[in-house]
C-alpha positions as CSV (number, residue, x, y, z in Angstrom):
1,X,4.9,66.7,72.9
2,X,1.9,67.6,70.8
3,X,1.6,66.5,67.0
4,X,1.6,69.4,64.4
5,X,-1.6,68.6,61.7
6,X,-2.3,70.7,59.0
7,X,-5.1,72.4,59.0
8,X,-7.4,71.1,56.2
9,X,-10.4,72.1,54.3
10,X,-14.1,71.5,55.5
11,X,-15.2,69.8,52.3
12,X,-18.5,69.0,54.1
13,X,-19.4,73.0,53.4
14,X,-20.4,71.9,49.3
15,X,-23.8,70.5,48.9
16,X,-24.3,67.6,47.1
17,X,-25.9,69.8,44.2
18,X,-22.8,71.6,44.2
19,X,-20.0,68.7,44.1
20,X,-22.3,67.1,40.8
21,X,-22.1,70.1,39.6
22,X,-18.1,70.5,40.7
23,X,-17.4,66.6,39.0
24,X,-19.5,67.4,35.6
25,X,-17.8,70.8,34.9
26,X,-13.9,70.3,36.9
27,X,-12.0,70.0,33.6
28,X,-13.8,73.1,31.9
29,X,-13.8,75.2,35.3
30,X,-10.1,73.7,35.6
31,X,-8.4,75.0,32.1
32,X,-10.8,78.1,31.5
33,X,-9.2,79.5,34.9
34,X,-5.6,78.6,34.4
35,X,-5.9,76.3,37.7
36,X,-2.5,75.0,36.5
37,X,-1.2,77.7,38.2
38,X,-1.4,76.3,41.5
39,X,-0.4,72.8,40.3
40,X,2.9,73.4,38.9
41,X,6.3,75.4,39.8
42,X,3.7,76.7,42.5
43,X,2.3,73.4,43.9
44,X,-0.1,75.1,46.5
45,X,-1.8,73.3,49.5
46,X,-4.8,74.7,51.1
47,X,-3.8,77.4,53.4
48,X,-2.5,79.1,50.7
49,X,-5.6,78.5,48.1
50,X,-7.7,79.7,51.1
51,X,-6.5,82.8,50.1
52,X,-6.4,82.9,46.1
53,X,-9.5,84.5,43.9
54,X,-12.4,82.3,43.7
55,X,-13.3,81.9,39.8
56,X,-17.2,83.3,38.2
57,X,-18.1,79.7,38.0
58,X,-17.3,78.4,41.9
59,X,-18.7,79.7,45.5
60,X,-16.5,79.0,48.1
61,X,-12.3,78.5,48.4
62,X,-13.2,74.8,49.6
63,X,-14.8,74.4,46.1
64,X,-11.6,75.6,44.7
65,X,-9.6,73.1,46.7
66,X,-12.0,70.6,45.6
67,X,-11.7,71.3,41.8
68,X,-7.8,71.3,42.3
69,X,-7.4,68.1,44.3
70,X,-10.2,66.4,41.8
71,X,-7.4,67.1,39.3
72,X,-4.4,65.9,41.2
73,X,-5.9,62.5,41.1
74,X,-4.2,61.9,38.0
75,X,-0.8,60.9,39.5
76,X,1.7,58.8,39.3
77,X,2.9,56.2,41.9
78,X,6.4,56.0,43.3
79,X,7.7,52.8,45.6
80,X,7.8,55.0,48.9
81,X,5.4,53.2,51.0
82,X,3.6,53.4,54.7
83,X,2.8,50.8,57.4
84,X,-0.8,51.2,56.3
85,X,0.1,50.3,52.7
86,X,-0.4,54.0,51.4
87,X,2.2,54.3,48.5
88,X,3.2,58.4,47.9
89,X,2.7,59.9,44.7
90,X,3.8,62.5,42.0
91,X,2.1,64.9,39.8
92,X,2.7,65.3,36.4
93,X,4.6,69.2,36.1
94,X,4.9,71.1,32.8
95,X,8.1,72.8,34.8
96,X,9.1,70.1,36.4
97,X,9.3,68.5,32.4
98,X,11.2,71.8,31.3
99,X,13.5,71.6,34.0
100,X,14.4,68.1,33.2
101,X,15.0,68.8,29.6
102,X,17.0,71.5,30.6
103,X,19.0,69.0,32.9
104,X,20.0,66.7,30.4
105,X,20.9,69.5,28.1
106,X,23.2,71.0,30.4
107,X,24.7,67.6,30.4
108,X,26.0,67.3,27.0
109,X,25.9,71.1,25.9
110,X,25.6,73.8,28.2
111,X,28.4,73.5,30.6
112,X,30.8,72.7,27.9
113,X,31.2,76.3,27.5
114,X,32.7,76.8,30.4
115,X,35.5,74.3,29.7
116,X,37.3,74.1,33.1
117,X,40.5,73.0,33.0
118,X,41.6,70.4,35.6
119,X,43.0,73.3,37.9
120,X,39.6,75.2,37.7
121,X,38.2,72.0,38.0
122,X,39.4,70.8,41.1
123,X,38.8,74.5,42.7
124,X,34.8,74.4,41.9
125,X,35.0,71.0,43.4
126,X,36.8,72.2,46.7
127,X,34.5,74.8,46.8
128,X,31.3,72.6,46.2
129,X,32.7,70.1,49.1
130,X,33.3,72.9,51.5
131,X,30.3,74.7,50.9
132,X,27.9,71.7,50.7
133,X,29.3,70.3,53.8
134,X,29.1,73.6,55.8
135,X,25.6,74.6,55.2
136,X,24.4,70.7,55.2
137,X,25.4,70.8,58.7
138,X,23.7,74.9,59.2
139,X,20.4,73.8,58.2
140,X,20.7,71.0,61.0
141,X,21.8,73.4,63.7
142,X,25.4,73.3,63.5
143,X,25.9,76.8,65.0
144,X,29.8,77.3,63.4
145,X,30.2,80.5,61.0
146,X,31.2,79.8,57.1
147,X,33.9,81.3,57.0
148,X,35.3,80.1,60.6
149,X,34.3,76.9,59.0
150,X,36.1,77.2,55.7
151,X,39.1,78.2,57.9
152,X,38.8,75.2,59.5
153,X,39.2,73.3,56.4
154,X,41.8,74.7,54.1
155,X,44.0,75.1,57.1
156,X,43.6,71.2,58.0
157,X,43.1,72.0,61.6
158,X,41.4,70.0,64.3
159,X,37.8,70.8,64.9
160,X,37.1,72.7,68.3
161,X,33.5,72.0,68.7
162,X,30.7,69.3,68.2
163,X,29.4,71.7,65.3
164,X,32.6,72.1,63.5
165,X,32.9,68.1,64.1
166,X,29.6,68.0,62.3
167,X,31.0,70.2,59.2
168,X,34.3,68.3,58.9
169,X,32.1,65.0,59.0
170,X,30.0,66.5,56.3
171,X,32.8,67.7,54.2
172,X,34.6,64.1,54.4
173,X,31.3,62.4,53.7
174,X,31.0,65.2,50.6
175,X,35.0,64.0,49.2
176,X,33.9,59.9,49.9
177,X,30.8,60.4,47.6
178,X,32.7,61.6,45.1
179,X,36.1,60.6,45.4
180,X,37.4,59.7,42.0
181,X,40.0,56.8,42.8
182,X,39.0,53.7,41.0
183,X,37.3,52.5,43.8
184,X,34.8,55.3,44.0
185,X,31.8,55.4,46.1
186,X,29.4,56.2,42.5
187,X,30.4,53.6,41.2
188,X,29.9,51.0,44.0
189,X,26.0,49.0,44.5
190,X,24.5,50.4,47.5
191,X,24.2,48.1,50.1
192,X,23.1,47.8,53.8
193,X,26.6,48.3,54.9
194,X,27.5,51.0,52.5
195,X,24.7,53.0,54.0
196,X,26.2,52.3,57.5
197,X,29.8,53.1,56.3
198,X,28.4,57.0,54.9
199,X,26.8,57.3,58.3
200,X,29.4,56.3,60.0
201,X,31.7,58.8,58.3
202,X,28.7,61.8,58.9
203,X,28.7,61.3,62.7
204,X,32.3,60.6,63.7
205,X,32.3,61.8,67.0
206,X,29.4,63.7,67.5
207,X,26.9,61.5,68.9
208,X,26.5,61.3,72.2
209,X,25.3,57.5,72.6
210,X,28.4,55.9,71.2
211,X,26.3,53.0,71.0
212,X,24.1,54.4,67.9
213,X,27.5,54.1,65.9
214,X,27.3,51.5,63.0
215,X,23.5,50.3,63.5
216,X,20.2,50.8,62.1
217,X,17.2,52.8,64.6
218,X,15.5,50.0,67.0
219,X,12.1,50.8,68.1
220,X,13.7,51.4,71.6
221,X,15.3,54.5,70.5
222,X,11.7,56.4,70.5
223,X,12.8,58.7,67.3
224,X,10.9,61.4,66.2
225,X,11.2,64.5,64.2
226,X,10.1,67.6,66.6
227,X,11.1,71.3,66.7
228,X,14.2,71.6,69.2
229,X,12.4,75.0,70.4
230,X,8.5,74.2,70.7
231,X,8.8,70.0,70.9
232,X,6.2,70.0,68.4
233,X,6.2,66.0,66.7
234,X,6.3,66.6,62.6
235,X,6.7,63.1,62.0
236,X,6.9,59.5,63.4
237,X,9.0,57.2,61.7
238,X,7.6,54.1,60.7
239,X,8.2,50.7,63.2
240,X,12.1,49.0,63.4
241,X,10.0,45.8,61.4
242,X,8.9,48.1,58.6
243,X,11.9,49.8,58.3
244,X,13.6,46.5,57.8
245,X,11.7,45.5,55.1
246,X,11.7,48.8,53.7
247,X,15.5,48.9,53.5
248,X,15.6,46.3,51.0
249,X,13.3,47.8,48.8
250,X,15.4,51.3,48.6
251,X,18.5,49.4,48.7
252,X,17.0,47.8,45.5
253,X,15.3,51.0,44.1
254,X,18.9,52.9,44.4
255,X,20.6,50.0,42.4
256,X,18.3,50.1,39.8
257,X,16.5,47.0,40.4
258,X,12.8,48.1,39.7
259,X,11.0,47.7,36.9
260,X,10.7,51.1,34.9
261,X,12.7,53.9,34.4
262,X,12.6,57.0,36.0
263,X,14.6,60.5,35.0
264,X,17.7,60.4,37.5
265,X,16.8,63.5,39.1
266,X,12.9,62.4,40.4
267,X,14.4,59.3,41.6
268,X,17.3,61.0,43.4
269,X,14.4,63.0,44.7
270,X,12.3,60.4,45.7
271,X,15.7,58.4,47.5
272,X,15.8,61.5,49.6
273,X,12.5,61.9,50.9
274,X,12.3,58.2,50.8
275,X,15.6,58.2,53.9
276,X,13.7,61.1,55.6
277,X,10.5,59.6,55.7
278,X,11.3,56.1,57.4
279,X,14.1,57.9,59.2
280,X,17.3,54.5,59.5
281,X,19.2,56.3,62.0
282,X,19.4,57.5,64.9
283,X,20.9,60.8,63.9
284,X,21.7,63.0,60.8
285,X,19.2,61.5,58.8
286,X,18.7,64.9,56.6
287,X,22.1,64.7,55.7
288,X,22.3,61.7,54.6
289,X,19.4,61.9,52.6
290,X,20.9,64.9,51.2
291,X,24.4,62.5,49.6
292,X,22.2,60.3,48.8
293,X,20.4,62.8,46.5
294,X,24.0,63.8,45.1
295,X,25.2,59.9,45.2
296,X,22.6,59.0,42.8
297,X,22.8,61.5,40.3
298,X,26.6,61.5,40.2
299,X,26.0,57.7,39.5
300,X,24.2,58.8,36.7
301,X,26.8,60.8,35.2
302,X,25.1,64.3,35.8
303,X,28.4,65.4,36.8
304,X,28.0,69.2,37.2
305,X,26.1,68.5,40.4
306,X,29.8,68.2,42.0
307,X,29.6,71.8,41.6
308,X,26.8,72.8,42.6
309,X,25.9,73.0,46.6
310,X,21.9,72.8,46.6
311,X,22.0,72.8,50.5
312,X,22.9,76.4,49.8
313,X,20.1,77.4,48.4
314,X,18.1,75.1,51.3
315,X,19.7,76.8,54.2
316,X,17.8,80.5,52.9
317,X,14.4,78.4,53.3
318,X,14.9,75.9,55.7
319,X,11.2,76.3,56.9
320,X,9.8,75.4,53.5
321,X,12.5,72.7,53.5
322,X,10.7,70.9,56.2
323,X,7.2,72.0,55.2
324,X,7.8,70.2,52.2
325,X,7.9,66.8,53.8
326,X,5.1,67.4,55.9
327,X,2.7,68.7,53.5
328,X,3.8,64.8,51.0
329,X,2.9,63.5,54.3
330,X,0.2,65.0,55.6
331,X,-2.0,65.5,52.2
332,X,-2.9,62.3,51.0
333,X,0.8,61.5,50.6
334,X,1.7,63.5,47.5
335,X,5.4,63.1,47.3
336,X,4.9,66.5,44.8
337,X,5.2,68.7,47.3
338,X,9.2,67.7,48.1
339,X,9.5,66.8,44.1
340,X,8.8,70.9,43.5
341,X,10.7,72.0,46.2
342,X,13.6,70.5,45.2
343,X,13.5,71.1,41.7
344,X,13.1,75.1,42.6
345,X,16.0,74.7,44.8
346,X,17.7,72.6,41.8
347,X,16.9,75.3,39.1
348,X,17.8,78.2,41.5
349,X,21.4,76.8,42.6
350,X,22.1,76.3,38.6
351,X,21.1,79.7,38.1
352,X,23.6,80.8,40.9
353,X,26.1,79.3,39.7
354,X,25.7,79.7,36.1
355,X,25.7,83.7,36.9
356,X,29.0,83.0,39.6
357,X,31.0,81.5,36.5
358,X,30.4,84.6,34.0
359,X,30.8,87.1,36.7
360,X,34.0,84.7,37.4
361,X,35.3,84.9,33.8
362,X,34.5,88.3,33.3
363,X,36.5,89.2,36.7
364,X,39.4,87.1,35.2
365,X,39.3,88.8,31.9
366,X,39.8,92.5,33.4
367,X,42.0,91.3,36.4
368,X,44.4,89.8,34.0
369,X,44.6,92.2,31.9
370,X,45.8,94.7,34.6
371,X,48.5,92.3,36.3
372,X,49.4,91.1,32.8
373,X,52.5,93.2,32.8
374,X,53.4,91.5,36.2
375,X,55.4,89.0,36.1
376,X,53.7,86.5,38.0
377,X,52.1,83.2,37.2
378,X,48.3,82.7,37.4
379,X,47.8,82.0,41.2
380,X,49.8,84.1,42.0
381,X,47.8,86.9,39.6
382,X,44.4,85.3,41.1
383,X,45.8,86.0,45.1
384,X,46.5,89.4,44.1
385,X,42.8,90.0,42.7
386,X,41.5,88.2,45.6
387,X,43.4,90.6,47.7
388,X,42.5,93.5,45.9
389,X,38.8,92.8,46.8
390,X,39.3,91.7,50.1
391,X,42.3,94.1,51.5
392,X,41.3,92.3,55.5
393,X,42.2,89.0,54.1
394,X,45.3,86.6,54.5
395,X,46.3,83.3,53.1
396,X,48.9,81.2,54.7
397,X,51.3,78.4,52.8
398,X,48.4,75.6,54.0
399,X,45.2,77.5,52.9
400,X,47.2,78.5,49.3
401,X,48.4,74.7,48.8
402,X,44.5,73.2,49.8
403,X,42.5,75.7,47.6
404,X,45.1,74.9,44.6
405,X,45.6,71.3,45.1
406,X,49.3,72.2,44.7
407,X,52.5,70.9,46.7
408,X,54.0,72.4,49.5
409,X,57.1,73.3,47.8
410,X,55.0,75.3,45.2
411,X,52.9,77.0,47.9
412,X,55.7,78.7,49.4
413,X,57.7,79.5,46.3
414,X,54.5,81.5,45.3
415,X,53.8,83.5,48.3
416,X,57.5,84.4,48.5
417,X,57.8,85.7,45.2
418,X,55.0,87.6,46.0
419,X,56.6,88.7,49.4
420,X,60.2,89.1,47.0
421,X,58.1,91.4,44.9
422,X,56.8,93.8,47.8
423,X,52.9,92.8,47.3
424,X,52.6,90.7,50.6
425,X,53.9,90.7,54.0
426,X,54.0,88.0,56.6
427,X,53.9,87.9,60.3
428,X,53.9,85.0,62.7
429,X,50.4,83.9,64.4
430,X,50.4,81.4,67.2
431,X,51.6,78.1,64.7
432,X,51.6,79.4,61.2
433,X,52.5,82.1,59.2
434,X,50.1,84.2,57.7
435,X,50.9,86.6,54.2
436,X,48.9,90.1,54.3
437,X,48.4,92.1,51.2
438,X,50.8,95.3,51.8
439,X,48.3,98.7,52.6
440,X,49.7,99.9,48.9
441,X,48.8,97.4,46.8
442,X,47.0,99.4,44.3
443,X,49.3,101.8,44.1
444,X,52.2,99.0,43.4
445,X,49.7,97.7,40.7
């Protein structure tokens, strides 16, 4: 296996003239060209400035680099640390601040509006669980379809495959973090065996080595991060002694136990490249990492993240996803890169789904007004909508009761007034029963 390196600057190229020059003038050539630019919701390494318009006052793209990285000195330092004693760090970001204060806004203000009620409620959170836990597992390789997946899970059947196994996993692991019994995972102190627990929940019967179940990685297990199709190594995790030690300091970092405070969502960030960077398992590390990232900020009380599946948005730039690690890694351990990632990702999943509720309510709004002379109640009104729009699909007495969080009983007395009343049909399939919308439904409405 050969190591992937990113290719980096020759800084050697500026003359010593030049680089006095470069350190008497950075912060006037810095702000008079806007370098920001590159430093904030666009946080740019070098083989991208390689390409970027050189400013009046500089000669050469390594002198750009130079000016921008002279100015990402001022940085903050985070408890993520290497066997060499290198602690990662973050970069101050005017977005990343907006984004933030939009965060906490959205908290008390914002998704008021939308005032679900507990039926809505539970929906968004089936769909979050589903959604989460199916493209969780797509962006590790889990080769299932969504909607065969779905299927899978609002019918309650039995996976077929390894990769549905992984989605089910995922989708339990999803409901344990946020269960809301009394005894709810948020609301526990993470510990070592808490961690092991979650794992053991994400890889129920999908690893091969049944002996990887319920431990921590040993040096003996020879794990490293590599491209399935070139075997290219992106990272080495840190030794089984380091990562011992290391444990204890997360373990204490997740519960709070440091000494400053931190916005929930940059440590929530930081927790999650923090479990991919000294990689505790054997397997399904990125996973992991990824409920730990909702764990913490649920703990926190940003409670809209239970409907919001980020991994969503991760899965349509999984490359960048991964590139993000490296480059914290790789350039002088600037944890930023992951930090703006994330908060992209963050801001472009709340955007999503802030644009899914109007176009939800709107839909709602005209939908019920034509099946208002129906007399139907309002599932029953939404599975005729649905069916208007989707004329190929079914629904079945288990899929109707899961997506409702309704009894059985009530299940089946809806689709059979709806069957009474002419707008569905059913027909036997292998073990259950599946209702069809009738080929004149539109006309009947």
């Amino acid at each position: 296996m050969s190591k992937f390196t990113l290719n980096k600057p020759d800084l050697s190229k500026i003359s010593e003239i030049r680089i006095n020059f470069l350190e008497k003038n950075f912060f006037k050539i810095y702000f008079n060209n806007n370098l920001n630019k590159f430093s904030d919701k666009k946080f740019y390494y070098w083989d991208k400035i390689r390409f970027q318009k050189i400013p009046h006052e500089l000669e050469s793209h390594e002198e750009l680099w130079f000016v921008i990285k002279r100015f990402r000195k001022y940085w903050k330092m985070t408890m993520v640390n290497t066997e060499d004693w290198n602690f990662f760090k973050i970069w101050n970001l005017d977005f990343l601040n907006q984004l933030l204060h939009k965060l906490d806004l959205w908290l008390w203000w914002n998704f008021l509006w939308i005032n679900f009620n507990d039926k809505d409620r539970k929906i968004l959170l089936q769909n979050w669980s589903e959604d989460e836990a199916i493209s969780s597992s797509q962006i590790e390789w889990a080769m299932t379809a969504s909607k065969v997946a779905k299927d899978m899970i609002l019918k309650g059947r039995k996976p077929i495959s390894k990769d549905e196994k992984m989605i089910l996993n995922n989708y339990n692991a999803m409901k344990f973090v946020n269960d809301e019994s009394e005894d709810w995972f948020k609301n526990k102190v993470l510990t070592e065996e808490l961690l092991l627990e979650l794992q053991n929940i994400l890889t129920k019967d999908t690893l091969e080595n049944k002996d990887e179940e319920w431990r921590f990685r040993k040096d003996s297990d020879d794990i490293v991060i590599s491209n399935p199709l070139d075997w290219v190594v992106y990272h080495t995790p840190p030794g089984e002694s380091f990562l011992k030690s290391e444990l204890k300091n997360f373990i204490k970092y997740a519960n709070d136990e440091d000494w400053e405070f931190i916005h929930p969502f940059i440590k929530a960030t930081v927790l999650h490249f923090w479990i991919w960077y000294f990689h505790p398992f054997c397997d399904w590390n990125w996973r992991t990492a990824r409920l730990i990232f909702y764990w913490y900020l649920l703990k926190k009380w940003y409670w809209w993240f239970s409907y919001i599946p980020i991994s969503t948005s991760i899965k349509k730039s999984k490359w960048k996803y991964e590139k993000a690690y490296i480059y914290s890694e790789q350039d002088d351990f600037d944890l930023t890169y992951f930090l703006v990632y994330m908060a992209n990702k963050t801001q472009e999943s709340f955007d999503d789904f802030k644009e899914y509720i109007k176009n939800k309510r709107d839909k709602q709004k005209k939908d019920f007004s034509e099946l208002s002379s129906l007399a139907l109640n309002d599932r029953e009104k939404k599975l005729i909508s649905y069916f208007l729009e989707n004329w190929k699909g079914y629904t079945n007495n288990s899929i109707h009761k899961n997506y409702y969080w309704i009894a059985r009983e009530t299940s089946k007395r809806d689709l059979e007034n709806l069957l009474k009343k002419w707008f569905l049909r059913k027909e036997k399939q292998w073990l259950y029963v599946n209702y069809f919308p009738v080929e004149n439904l539109k006309d009947l409405i």
